[in-house]
Backbone as a printed PyTorch tensor [residue, N CA C, xyz], in Angstrom:
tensor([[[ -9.5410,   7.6210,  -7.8560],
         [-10.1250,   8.6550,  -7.0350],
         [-10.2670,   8.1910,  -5.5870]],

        [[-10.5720,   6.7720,  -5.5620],
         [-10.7480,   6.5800,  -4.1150],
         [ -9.6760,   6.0750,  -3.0510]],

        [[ -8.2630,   5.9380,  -4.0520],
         [ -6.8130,   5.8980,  -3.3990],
         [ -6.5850,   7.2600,  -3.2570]],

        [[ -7.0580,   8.5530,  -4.1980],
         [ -6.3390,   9.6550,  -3.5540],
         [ -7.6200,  10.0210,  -2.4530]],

        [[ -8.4940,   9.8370,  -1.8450],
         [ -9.2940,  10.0140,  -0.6950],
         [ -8.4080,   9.3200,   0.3040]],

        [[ -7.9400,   8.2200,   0.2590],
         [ -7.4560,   7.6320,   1.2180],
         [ -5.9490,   8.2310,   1.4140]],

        [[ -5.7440,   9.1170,   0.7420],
         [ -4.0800,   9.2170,   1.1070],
         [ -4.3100,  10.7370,   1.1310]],

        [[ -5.7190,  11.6030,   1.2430],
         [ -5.6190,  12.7000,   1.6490],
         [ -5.4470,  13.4730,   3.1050]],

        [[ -5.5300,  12.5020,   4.1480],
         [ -5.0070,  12.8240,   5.5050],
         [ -3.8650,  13.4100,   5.8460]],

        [[ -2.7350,  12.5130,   5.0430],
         [ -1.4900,  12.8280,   4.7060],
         [ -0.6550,  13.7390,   3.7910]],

        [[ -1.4360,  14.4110,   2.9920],
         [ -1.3090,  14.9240,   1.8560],
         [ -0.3440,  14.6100,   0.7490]],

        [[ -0.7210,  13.2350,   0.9520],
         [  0.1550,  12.6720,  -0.5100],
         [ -0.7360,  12.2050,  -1.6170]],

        [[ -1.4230,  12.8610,  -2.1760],
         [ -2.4560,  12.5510,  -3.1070],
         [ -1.7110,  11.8660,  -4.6190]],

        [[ -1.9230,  11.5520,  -5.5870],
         [ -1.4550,  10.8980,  -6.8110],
         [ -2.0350,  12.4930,  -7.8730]],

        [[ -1.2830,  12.4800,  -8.1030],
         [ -0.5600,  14.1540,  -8.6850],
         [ -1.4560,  13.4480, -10.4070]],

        [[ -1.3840,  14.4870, -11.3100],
         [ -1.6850,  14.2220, -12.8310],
         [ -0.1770,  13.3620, -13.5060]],

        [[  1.0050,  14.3700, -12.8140],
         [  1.6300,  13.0460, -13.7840],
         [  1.9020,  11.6790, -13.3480]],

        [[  1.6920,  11.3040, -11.9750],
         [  2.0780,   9.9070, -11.5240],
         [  0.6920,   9.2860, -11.7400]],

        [[ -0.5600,   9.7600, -12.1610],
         [ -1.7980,   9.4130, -12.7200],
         [ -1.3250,   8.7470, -14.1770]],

        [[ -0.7470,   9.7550, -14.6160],
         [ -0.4880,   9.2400, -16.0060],
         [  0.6810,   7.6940, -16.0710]],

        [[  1.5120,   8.2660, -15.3900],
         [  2.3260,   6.9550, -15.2640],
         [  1.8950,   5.6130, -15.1470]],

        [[  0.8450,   5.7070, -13.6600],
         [  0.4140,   4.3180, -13.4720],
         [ -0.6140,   4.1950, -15.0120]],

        [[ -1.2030,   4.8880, -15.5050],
         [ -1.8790,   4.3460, -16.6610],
         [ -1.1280,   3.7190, -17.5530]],

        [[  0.1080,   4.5370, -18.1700],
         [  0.7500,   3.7220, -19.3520],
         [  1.3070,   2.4300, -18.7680]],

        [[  1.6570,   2.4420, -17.3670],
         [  2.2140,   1.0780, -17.0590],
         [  1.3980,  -0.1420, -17.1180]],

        [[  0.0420,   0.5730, -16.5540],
         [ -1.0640,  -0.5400, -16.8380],
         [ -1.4680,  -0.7770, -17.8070]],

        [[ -1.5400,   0.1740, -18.9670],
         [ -1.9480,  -0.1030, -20.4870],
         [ -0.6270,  -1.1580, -20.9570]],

        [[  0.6290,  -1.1960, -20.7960],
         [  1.9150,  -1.9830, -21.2160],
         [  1.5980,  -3.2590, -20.6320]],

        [[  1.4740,  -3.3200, -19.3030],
         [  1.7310,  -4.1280, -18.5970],
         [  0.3840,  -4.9840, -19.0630]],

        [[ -0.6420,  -4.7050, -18.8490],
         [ -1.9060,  -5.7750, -19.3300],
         [ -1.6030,  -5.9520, -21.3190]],

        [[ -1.7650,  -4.8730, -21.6940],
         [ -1.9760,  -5.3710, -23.3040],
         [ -0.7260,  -6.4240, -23.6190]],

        [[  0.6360,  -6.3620, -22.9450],
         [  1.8910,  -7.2500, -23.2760],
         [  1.1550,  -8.4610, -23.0360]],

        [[  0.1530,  -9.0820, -21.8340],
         [ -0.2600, -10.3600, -21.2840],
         [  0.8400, -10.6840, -20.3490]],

        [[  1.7490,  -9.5200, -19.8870],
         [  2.7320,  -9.9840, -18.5710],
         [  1.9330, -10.0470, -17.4400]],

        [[  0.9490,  -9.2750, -17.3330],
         [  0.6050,  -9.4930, -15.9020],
         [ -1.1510,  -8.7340, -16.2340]],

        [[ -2.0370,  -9.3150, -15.0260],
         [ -3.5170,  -8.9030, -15.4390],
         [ -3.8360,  -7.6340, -14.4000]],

        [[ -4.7210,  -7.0480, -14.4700],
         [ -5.2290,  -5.9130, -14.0670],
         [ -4.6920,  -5.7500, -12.8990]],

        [[ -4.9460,  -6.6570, -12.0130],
         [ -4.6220,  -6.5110, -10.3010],
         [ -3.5730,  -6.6130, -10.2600]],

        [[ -2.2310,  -7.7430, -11.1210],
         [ -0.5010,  -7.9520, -10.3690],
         [ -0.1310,  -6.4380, -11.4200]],

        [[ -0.9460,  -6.0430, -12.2150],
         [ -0.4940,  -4.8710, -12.5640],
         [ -0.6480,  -3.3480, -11.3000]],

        [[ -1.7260,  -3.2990, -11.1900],
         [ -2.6000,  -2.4270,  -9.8470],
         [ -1.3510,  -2.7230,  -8.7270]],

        [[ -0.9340,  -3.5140,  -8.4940],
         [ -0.3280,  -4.4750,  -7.2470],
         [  1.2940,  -3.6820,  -7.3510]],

        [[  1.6170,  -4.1810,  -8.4890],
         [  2.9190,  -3.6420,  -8.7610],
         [  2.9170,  -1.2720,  -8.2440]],

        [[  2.6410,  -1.1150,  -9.1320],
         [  2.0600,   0.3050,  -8.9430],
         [  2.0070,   0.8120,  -7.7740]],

        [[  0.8630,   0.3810,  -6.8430],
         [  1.0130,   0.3040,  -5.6130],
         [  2.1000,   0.2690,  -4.6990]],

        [[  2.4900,  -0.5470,  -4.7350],
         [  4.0960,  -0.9380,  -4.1700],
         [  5.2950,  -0.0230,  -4.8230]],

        [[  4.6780,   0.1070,  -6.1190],
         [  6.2630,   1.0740,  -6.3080],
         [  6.1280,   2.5730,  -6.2560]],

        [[  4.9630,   3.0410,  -6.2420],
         [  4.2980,   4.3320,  -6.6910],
         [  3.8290,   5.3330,  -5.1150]],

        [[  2.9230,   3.9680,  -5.0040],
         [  1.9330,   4.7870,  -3.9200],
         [  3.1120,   4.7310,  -2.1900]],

        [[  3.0280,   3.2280,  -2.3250],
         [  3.8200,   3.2240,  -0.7410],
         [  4.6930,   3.7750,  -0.2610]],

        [[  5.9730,   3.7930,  -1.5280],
         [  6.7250,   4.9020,  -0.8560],
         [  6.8700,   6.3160,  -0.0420]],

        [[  5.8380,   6.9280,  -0.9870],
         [  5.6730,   7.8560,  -0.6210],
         [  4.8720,   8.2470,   0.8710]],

        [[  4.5740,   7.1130,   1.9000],
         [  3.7170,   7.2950,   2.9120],
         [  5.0890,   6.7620,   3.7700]],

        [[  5.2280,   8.3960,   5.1070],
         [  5.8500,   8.1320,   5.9570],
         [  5.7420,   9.0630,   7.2010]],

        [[  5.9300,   9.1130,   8.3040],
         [  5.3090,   9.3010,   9.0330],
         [  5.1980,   8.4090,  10.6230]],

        [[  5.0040,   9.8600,  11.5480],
         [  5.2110,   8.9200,  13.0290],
         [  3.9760,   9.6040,  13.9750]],

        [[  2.9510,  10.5210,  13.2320],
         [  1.7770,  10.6580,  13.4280],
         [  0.3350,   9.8230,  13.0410]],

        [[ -0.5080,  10.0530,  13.9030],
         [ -1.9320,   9.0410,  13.9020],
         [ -2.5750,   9.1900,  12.4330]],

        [[ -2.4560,  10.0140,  11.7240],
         [ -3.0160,  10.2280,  10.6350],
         [ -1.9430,   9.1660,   9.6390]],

        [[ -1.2700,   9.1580,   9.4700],
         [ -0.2190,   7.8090,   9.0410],
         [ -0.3200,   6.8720,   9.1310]],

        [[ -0.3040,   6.8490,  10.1830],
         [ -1.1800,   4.9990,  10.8470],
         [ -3.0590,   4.9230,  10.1980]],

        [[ -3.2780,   5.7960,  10.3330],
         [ -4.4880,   5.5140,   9.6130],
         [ -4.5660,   4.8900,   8.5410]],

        [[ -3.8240,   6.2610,   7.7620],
         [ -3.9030,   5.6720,   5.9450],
         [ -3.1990,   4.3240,   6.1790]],

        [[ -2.2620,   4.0160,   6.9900],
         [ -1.6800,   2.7840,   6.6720],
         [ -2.8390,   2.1180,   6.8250]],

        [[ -3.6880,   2.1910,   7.6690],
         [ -4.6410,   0.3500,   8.0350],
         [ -5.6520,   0.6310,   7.1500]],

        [[ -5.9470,   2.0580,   6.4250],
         [ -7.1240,   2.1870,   5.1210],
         [ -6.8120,   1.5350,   3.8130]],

        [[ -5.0860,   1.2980,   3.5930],
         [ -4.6360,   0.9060,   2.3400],
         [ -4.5330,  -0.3800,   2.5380]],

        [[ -4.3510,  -0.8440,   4.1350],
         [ -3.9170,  -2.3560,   4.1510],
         [ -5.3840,  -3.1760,   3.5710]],

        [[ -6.5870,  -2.1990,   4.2660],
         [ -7.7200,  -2.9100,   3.7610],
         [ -7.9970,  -2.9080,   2.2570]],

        [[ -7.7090,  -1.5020,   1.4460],
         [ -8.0400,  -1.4550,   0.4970],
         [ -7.1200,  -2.2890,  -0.3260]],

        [[ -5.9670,  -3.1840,  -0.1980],
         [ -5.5610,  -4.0250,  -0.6480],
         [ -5.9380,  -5.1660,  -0.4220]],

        [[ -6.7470,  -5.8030,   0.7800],
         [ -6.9960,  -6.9000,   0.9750],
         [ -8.4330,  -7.1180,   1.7530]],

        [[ -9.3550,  -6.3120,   1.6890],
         [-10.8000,  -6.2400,   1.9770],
         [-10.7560,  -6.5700,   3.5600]],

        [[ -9.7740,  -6.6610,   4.1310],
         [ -9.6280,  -6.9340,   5.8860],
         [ -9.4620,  -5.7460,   6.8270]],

        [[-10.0750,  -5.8210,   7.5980],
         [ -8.8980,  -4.7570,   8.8380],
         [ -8.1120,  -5.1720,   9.6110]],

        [[ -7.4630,  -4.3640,   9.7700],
         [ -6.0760,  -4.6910,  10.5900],
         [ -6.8790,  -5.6300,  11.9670]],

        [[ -6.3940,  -6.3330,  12.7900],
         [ -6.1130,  -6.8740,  13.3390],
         [ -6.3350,  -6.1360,  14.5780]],

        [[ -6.9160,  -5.6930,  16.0810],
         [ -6.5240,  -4.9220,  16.8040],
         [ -4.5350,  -5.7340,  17.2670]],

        [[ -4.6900,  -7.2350,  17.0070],
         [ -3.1660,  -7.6010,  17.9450],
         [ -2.6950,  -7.7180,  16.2910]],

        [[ -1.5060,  -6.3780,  15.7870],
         [ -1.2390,  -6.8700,  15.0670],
         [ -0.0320,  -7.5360,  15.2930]],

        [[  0.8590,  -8.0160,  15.8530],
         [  2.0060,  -9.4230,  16.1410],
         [  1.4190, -10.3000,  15.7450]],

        [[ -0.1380, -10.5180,  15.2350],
         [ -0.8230, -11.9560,  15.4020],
         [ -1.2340, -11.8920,  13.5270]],

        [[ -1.2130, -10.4630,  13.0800],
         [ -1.7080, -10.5480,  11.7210],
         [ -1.0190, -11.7900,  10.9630]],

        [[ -1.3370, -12.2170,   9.8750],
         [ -1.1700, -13.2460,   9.1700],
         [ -1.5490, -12.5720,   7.7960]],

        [[ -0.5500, -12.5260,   7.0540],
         [ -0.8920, -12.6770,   4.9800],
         [ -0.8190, -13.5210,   4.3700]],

        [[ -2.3220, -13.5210,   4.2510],
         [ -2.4170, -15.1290,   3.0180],
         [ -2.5410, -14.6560,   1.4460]],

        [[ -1.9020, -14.5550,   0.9700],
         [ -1.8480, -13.9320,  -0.5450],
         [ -2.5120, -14.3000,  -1.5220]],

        [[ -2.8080, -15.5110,  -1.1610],
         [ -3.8190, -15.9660,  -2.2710],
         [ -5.1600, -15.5860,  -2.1860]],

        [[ -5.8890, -15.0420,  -0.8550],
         [ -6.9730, -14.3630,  -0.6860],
         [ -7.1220, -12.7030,  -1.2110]],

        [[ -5.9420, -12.3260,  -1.0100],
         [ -5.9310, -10.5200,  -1.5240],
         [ -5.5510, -10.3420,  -2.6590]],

        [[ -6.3310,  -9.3260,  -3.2780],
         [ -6.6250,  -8.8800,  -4.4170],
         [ -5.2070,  -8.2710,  -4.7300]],

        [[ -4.5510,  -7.4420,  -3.7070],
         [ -3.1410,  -6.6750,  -4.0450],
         [ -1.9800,  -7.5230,  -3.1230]],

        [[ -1.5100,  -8.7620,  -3.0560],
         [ -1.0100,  -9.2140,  -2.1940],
         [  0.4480,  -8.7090,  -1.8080]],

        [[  1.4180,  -8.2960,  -2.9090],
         [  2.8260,  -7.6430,  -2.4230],
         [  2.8210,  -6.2600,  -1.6750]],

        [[  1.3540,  -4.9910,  -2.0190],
         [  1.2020,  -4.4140,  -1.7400],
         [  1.2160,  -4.2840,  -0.3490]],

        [[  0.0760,  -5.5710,   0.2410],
         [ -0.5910,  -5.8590,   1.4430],
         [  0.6600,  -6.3060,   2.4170]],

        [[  1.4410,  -6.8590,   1.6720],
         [  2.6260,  -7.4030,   2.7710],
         [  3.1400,  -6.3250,   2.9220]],

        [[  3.2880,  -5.1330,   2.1850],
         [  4.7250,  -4.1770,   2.2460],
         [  4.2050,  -3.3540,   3.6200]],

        [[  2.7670,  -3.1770,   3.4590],
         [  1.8430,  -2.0030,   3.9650],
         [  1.9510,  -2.7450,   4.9200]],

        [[  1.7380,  -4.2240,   5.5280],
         [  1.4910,  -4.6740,   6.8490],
         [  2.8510,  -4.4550,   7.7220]],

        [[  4.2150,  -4.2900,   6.7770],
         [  5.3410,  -4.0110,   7.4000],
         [  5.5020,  -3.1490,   7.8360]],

        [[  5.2010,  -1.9210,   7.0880],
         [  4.7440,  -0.7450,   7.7030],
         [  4.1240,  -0.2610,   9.0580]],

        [[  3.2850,  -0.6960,   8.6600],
         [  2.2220,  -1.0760,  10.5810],
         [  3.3310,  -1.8170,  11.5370]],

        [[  3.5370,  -2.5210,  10.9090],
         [  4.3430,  -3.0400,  12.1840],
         [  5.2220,  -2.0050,  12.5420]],

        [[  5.8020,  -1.6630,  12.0340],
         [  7.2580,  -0.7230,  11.9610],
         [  6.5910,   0.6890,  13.0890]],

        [[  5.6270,   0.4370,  12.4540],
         [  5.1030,   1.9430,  13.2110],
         [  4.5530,   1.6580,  14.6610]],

        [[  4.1430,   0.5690,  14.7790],
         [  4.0100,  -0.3530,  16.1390],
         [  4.9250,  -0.0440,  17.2140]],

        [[  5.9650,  -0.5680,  16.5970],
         [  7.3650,  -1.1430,  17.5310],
         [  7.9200,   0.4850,  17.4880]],

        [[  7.9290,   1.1890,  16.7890],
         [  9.2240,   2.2030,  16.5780],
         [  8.4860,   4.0140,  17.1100]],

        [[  6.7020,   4.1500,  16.8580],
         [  6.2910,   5.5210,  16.6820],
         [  6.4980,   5.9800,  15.3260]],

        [[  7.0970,   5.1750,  14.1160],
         [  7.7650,   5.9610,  12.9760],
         [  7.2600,   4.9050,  12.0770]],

        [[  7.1510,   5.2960,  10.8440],
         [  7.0500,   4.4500,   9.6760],
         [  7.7120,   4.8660,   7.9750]],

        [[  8.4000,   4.1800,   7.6260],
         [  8.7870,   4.3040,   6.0110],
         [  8.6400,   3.3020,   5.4240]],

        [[  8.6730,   3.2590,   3.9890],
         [  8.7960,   2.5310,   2.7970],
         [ 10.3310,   1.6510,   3.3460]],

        [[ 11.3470,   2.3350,   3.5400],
         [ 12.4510,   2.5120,   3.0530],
         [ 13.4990,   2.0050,   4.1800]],

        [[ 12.8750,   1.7590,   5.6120],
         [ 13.7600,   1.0910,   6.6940],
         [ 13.4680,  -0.0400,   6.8220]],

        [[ 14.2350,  -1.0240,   7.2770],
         [ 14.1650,  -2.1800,   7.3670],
         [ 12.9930,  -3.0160,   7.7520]],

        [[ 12.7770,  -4.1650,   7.9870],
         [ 11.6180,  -4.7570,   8.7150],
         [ 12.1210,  -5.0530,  10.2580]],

        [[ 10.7210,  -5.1580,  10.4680],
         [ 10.4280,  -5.6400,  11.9780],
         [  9.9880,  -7.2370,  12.0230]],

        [[ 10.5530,  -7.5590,  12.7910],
         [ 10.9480,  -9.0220,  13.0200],
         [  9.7900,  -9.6220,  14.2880]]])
């Protein structure tokens, strides 16, 4: 509930069936013992939620620096060129890198996707 608050600016909320999805993945994914609550949460995130956020308006950039925190209890950085991911501190760490690429992207360019390259 409190990822689709954060991604209601944008109106990409997590629908009933991609609700359901991330559940069975997390019910598979933890009961197998492949991975625990969070690299499960983590995964999901990254494959589920991020894509779907794109965008070259302020409300974009928002949710981006609301998810970067809600993956890693930080805020962005005002200099982000200077951000730094330490992965072993964040709770969602592949998430947190994908999302910080993002920001950047949207930095350098006015634009942001899942799906274009990185910024260097």
């Amino acid at each position: 509930m409190s990822l689709n608050e954060l991604l209601r600016p944008i109106d990409c909320q997590v629908g009933y069936r991609m609700r359901d999805e991330i559940c069975f993945y997390m019910i598979y994914a933890i009961k197998s013992g492949v991975f625990t609550f969070d690299q499960a949460f983590d995964f999901q995130l990254l494959q589920k939620i991020a894509p779907r956020i794109s965008g070259g308006d302020v409300y974009t950039f928002d949710v981006l620096k609301e998810l970067y925190y809600y993956c890693t209890n930080t805020f962005v950085d005002q200099n982000i060129e200077t951000a730094v991911i330490e992965a072993e501190r964040m709770r969602f760490p592949r998430s947190a890198k994908k999302v910080m690429e993002m920001i950047r992207r949207y930095e350098a360019f006015g634009y942001t996707s899942f799906w274009t390259n990185t910024v260097r």
